[in-house]
VEXNU-667709 format. One record per residue (C-alpha): x negated, y negated, z. Coordinates in Angstrom, 2 decimals, decimal comma. Each point is the difference from the previous one (the first is absolute). Example, Ala and Ser with C-alpha at 12.3 -4.5 7.8 and 13.67 -1.06 7.14 Angstrom:
BEGIN
<pt x="-12,30" y="4,50" z="7,80"/>
<pt x="-1,37" y="-3,44" z="-0,66"/>
This chain:
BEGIN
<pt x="30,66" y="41,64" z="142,50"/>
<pt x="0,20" y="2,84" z="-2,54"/>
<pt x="0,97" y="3,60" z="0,98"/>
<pt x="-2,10" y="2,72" z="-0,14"/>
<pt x="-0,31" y="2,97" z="-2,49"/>
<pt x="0,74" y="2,21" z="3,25"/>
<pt x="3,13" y="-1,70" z="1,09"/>
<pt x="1,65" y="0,15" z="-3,44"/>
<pt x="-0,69" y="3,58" z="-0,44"/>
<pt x="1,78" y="0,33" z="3,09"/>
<pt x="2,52" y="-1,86" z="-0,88"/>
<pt x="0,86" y="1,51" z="-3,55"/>
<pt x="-0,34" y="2,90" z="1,35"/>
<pt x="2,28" y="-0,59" z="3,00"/>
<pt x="2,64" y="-1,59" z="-2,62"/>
<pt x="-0,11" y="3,04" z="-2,37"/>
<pt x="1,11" y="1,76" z="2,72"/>
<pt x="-3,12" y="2,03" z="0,86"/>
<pt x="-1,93" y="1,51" z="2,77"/>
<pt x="-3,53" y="-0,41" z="0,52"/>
<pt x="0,37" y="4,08" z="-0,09"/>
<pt x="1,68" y="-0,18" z="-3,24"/>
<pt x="-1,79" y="-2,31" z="-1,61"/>
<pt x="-3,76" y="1,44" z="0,50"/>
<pt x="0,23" y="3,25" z="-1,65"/>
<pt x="1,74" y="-1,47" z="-3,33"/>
<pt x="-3,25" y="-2,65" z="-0,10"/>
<pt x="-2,37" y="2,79" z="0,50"/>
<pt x="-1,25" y="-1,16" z="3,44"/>
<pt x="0,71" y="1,17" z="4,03"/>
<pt x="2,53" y="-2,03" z="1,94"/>
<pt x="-3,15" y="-1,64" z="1,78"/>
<pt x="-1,45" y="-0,81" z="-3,19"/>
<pt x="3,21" y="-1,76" z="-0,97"/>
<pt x="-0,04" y="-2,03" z="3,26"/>
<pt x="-3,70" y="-1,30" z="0,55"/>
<pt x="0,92" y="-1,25" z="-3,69"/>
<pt x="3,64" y="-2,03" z="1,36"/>
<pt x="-2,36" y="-1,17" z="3,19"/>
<pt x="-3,24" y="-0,99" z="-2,20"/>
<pt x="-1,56" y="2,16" z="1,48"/>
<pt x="-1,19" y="1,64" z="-3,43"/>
<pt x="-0,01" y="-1,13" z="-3,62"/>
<pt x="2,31" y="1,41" z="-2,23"/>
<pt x="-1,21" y="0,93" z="-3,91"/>
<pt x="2,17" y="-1,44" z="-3,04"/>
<pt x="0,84" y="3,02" z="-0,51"/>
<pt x="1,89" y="0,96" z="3,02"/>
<pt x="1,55" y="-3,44" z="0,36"/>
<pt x="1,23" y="0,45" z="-3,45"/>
<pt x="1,71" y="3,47" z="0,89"/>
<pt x="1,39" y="-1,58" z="3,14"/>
<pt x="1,39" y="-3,04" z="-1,80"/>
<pt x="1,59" y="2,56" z="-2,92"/>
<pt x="1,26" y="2,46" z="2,98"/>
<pt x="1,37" y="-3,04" z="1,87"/>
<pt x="1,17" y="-1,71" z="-2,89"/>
<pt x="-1,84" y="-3,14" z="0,47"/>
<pt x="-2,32" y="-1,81" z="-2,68"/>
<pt x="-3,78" y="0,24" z="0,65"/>
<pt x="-0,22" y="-3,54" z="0,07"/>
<pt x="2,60" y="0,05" z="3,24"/>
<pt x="-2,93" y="1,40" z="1,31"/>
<pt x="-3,02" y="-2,27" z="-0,67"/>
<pt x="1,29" y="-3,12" z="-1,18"/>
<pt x="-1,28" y="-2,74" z="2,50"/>
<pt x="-0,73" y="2,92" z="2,44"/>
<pt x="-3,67" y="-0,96" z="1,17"/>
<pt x="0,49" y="-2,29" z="2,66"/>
């Protein structure tokens, strides 16, 4: 089964060492924003995934390779 967008936004983000708190304001988006999108709850834009991949210094295709399950 392939993991979700949502889960490995949480989990880069979690690994870099960052808050939900911390996180949202440096993508541009509220804390809730930032955690409908690591529930699926929301879609995310390319653009913010690419700002959280650079911020949590991931590659964008950590984030959407083999992600749709």
């Amino acid at each position: 089964m392939a993991t979700s967008i949502g889960s490995r936004i949480r989990t880069a983000r979690e690994e870099a060492g960052f808050t939900a708190e911390q996180l949202a304001p440096q993508v541009g988006v509220t804390m809730g924003t930032l955690l409908r999108w690591e529930r699926d709850e929301n879609e995310i834009s390319v653009k913010r995934l690419r700002k959280i991949a650079e911020l949590t210094g991931k590659s964008f295709t950590y984030f959407v390779s083999e992600a749709a399950a």
